[in-house]
C-alpha positions as a LaTeX table, in Angstrom:
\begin{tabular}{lrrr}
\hline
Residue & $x$ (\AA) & $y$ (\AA) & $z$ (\AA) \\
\hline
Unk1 & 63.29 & 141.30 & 59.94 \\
Unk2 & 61.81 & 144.40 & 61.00 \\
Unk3 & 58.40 & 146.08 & 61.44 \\
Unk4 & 58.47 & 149.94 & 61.05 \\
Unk5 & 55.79 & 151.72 & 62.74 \\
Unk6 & 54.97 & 149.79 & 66.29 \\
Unk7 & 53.30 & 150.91 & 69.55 \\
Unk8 & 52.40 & 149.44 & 72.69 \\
Unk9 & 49.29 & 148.24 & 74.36 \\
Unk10 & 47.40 & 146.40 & 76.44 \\
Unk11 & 45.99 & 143.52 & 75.38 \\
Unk12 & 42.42 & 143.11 & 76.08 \\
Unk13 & 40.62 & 140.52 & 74.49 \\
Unk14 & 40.21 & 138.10 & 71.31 \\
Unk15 & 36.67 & 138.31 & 70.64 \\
Unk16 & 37.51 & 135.96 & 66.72 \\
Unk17 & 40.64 & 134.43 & 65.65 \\
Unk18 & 41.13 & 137.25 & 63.34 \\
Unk19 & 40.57 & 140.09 & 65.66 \\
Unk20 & 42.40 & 140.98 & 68.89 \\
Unk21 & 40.89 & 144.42 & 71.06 \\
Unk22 & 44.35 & 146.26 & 72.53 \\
Unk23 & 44.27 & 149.13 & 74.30 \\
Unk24 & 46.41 & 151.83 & 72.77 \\
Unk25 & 47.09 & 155.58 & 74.43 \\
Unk26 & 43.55 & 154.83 & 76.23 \\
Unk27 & 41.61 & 153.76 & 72.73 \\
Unk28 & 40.57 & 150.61 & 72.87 \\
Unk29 & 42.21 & 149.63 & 69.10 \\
Unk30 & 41.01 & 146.54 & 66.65 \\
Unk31 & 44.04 & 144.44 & 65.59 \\
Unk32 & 44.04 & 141.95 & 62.66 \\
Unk33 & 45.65 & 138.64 & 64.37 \\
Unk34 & 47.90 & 137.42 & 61.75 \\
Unk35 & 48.16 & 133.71 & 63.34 \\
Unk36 & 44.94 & 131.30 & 63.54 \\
Unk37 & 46.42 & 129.23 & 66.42 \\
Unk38 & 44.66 & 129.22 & 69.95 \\
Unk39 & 47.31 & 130.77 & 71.52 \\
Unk40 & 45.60 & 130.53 & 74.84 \\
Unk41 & 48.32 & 130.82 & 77.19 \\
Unk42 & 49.71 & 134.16 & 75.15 \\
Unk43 & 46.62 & 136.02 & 74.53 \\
Unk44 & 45.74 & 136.80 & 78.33 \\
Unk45 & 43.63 & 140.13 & 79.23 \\
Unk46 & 46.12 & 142.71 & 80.84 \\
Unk47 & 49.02 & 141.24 & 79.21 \\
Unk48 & 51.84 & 143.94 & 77.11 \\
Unk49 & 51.31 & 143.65 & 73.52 \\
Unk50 & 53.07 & 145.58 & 70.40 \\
Unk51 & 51.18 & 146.19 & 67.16 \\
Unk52 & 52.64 & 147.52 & 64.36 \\
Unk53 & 50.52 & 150.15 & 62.60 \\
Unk54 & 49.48 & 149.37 & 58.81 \\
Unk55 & 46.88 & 151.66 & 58.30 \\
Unk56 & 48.76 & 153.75 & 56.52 \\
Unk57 & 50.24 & 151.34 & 53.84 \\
Unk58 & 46.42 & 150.22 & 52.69 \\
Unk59 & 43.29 & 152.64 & 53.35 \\
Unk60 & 41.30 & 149.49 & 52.56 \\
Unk61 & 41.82 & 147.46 & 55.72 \\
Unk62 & 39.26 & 147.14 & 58.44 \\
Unk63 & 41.95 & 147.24 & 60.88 \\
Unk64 & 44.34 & 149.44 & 61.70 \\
Unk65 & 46.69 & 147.82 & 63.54 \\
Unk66 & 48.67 & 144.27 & 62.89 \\
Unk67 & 49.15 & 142.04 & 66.46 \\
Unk68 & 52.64 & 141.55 & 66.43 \\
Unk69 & 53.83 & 140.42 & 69.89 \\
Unk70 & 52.94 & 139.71 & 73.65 \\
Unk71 & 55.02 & 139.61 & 76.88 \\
Unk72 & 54.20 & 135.43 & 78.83 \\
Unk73 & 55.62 & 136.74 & 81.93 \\
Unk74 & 59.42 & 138.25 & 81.21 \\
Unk75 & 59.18 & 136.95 & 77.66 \\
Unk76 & 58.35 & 138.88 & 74.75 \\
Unk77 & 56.85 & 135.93 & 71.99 \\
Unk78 & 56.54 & 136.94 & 68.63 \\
Unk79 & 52.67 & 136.11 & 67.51 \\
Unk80 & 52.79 & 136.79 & 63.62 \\
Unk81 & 52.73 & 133.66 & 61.75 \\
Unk82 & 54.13 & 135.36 & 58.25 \\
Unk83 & 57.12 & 136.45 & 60.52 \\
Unk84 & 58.75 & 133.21 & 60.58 \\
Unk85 & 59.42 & 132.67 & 56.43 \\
Unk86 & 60.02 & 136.37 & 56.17 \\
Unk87 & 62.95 & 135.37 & 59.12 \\
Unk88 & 63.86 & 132.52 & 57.32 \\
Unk89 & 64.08 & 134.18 & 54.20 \\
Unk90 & 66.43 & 136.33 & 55.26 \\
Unk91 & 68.48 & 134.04 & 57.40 \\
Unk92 & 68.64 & 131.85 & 54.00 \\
Unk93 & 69.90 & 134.30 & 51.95 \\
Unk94 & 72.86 & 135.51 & 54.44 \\
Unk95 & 74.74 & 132.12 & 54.21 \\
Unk96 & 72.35 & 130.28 & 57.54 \\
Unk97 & 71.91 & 126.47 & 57.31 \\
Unk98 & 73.27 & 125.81 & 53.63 \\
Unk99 & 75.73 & 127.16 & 52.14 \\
Unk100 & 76.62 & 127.65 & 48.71 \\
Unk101 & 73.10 & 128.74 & 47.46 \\
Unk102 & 72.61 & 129.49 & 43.67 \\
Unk103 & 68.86 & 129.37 & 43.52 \\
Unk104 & 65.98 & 130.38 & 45.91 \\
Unk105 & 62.18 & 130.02 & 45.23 \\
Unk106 & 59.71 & 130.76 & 47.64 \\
Unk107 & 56.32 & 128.61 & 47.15 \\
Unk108 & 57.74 & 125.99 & 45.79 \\
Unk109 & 55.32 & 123.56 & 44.43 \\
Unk110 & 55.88 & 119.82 & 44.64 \\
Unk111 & 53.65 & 117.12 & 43.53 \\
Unk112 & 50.52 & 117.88 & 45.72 \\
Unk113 & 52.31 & 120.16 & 48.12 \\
Unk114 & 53.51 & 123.69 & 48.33 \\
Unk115 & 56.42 & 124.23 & 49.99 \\
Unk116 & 57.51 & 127.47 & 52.02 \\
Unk117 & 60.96 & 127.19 & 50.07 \\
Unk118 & 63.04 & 125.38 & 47.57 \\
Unk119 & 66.67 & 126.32 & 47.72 \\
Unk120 & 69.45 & 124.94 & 45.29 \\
Unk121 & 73.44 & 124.95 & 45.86 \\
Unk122 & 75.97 & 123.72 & 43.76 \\
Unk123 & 75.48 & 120.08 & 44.42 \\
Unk124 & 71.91 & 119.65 & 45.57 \\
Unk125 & 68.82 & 120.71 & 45.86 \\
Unk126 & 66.12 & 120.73 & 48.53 \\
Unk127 & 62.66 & 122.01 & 49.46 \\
Unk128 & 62.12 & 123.14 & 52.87 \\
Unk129 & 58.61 & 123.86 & 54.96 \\
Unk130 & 58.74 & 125.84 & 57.63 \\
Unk131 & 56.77 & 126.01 & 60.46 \\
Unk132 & 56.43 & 128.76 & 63.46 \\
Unk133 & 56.16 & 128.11 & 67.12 \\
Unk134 & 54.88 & 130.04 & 70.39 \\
Unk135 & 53.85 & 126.89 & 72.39 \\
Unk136 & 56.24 & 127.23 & 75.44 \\
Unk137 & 55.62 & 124.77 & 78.56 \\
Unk138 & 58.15 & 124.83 & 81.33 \\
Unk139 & 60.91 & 125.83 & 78.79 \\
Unk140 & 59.81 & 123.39 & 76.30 \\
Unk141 & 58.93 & 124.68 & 72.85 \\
Unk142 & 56.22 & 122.77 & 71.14 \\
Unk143 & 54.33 & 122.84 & 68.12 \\
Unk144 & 51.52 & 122.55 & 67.05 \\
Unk145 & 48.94 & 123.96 & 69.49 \\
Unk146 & 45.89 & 122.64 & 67.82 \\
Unk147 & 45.52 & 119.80 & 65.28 \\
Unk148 & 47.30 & 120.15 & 61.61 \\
Unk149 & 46.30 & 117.91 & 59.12 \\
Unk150 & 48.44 & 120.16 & 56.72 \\
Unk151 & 50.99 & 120.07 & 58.47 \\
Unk152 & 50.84 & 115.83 & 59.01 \\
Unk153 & 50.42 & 116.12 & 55.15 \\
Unk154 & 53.54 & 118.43 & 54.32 \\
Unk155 & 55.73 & 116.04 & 56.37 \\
Unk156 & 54.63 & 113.29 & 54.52 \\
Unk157 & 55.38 & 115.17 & 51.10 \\
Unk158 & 58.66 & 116.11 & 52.30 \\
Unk159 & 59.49 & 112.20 & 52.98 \\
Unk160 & 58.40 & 112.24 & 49.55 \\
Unk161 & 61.03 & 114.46 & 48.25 \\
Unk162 & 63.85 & 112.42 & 49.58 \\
Unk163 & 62.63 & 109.24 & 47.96 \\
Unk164 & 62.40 & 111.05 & 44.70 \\
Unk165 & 66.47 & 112.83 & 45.50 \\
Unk166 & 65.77 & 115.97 & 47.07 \\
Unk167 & 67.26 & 117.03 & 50.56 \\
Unk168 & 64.41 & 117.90 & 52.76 \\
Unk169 & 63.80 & 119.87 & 55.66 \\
Unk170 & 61.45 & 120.83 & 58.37 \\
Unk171 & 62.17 & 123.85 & 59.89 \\
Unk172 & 60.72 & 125.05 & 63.53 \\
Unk173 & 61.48 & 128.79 & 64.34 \\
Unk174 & 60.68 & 129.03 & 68.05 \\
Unk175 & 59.30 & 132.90 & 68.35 \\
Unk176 & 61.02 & 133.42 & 71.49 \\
Unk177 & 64.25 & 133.00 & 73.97 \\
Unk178 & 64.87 & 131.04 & 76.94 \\
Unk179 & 63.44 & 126.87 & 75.78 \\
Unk180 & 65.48 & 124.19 & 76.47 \\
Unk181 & 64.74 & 121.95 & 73.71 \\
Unk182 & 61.56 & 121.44 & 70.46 \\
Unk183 & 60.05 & 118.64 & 70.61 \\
Unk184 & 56.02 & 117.79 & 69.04 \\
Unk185 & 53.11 & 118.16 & 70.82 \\
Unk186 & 51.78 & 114.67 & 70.60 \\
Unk187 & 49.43 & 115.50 & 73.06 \\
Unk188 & 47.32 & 117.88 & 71.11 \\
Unk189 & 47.65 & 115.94 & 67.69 \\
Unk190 & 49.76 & 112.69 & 68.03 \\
Unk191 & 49.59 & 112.38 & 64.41 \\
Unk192 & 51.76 & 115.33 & 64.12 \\
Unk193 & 54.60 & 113.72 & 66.28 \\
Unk194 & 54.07 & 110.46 & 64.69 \\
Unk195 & 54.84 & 111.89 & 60.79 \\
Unk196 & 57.73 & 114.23 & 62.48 \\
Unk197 & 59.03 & 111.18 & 63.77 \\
Unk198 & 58.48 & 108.98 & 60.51 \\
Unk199 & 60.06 & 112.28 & 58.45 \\
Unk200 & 63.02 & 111.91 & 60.68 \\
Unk201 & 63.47 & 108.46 & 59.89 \\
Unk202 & 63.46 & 108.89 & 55.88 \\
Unk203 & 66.29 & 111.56 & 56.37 \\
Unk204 & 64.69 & 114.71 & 56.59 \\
Unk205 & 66.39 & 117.68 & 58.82 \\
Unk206 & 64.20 & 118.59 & 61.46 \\
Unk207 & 65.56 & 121.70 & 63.27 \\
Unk208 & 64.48 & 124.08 & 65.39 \\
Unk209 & 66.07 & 127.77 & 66.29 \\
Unk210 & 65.07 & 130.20 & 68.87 \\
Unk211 & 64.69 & 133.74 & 67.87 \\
Unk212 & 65.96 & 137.54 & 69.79 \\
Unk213 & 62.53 & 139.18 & 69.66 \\
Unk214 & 62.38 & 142.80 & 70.42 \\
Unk215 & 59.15 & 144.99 & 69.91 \\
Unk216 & 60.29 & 145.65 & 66.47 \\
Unk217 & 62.41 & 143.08 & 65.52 \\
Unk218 & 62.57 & 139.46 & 64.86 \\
Unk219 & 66.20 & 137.66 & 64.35 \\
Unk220 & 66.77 & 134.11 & 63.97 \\
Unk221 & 69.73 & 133.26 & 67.23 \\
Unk222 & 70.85 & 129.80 & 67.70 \\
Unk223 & 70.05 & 126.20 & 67.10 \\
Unk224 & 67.84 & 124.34 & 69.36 \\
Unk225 & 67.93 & 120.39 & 69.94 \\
Unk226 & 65.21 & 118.18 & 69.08 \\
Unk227 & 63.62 & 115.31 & 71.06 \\
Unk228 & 60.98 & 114.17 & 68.66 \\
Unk229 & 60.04 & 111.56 & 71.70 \\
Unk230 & 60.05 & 113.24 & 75.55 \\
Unk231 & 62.36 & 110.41 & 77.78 \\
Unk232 & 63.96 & 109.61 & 74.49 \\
Unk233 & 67.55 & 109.73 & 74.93 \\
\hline
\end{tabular}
């Protein structure tokens, strides 16, 4: 995926969750922050950011500018959370992860859940939620940084959808290069791990893929491993 009209800046601070202040061509510039996690150890005064400019494409918005990614040190981390579906998306449709695709429907209700996609091939069918990480501690990528109830729900649901026939799938796309391995962050919301875990066990695919991120571009790389315990071998 690609964003079409993006400029650098300077990140300076967050002062809501929707709102980041960047410094662009010496004009201090409001940016609509299109992800509602903390993102604490991203969103760092000083820091290199990119925004992509949207003014143009609706007169209506408040903001002018769309956060789209910061530089943690060397590496560039992709901060939109619509990015990762839109990736997805794409990386569905050009033969990734299943093959043999007939049908593809994106907010895909199920019983009590929506789901980010439900895909059908030849010989199955599945739904598949997917979720979007930045959480990066000494090359491990995590996820979530704060508490998701919806999230401990969705995994439940998708346990759901194997009991009722369906393939499912939890999919993390780590917003950056250079992790070792996924694994949950059980110690901001344990309950997290515990239904990834519990998923796991009732068959659903939980992967996780690292992404090339460039100021402008987002592309899904190569398969990560998953340790849904840390010492687990």
């Amino acid at each position: 995926m690609t964003y079409n009209n993006i400029h650098k800046g300077t990140f300076i601070n967050r002062p809501n969750r929707f709102i980041a202040e960047v410094e662009i061509n010496g004009k201090i510039e409001r940016c609509h922050v299109k992800n509602t996690g903390r993102l604490g150890e991203l969103l760092i005064p000083g820091v290199a950011a990119y925004v992509d400019y949207a003014g143009g494409r609706n007169s209506s918005r408040s903001t002018a500018y769309d956060l789209v990614a910061v530089y943690k040190g060397d590496t560039l981390v992709n901060v939109d959370s619509q990015a990762p579906n839109r990736v997805f998306g794409e990386y569905l449709r050009q033969g990734g992860l299943i093959e043999n695709i007939t049908h593809i429907k994106q907010e895909a209700k199920y019983e009590n859940s929506r789901f980010d996609f439900y895909v059908e091939t030849t010989v199955s069918k599945a739904f598949i939620e997917v979720k979007g990480v930045t959480l990066e501690e000494s090359g491990i990528a995590m996820f979530p940084d704060a508490p998701t109830e919806r999230g401990v729900k969705h995994l439940k649901e998708l346990a759901a959808c194997i009991t009722a026939g369906y393939d499912a799938y939890a999919v993390f796309i780590i917003k950056m290069q250079g992790v070792t391995h996924f694994t949950p962050n059980n110690k901001t919301h344990q309950a997290f791990g515990d239904a990834l875990a519990e998923a796991a066990k009732a068959r659903v695919k939980v992967l996780a893929f690292d992404c090339v991120v460039m100021p402008n571009e987002l592309t899904i790389d190569k398969s990560i491993p998953v340790i849904l315990k840390e010492g687990a071998k």
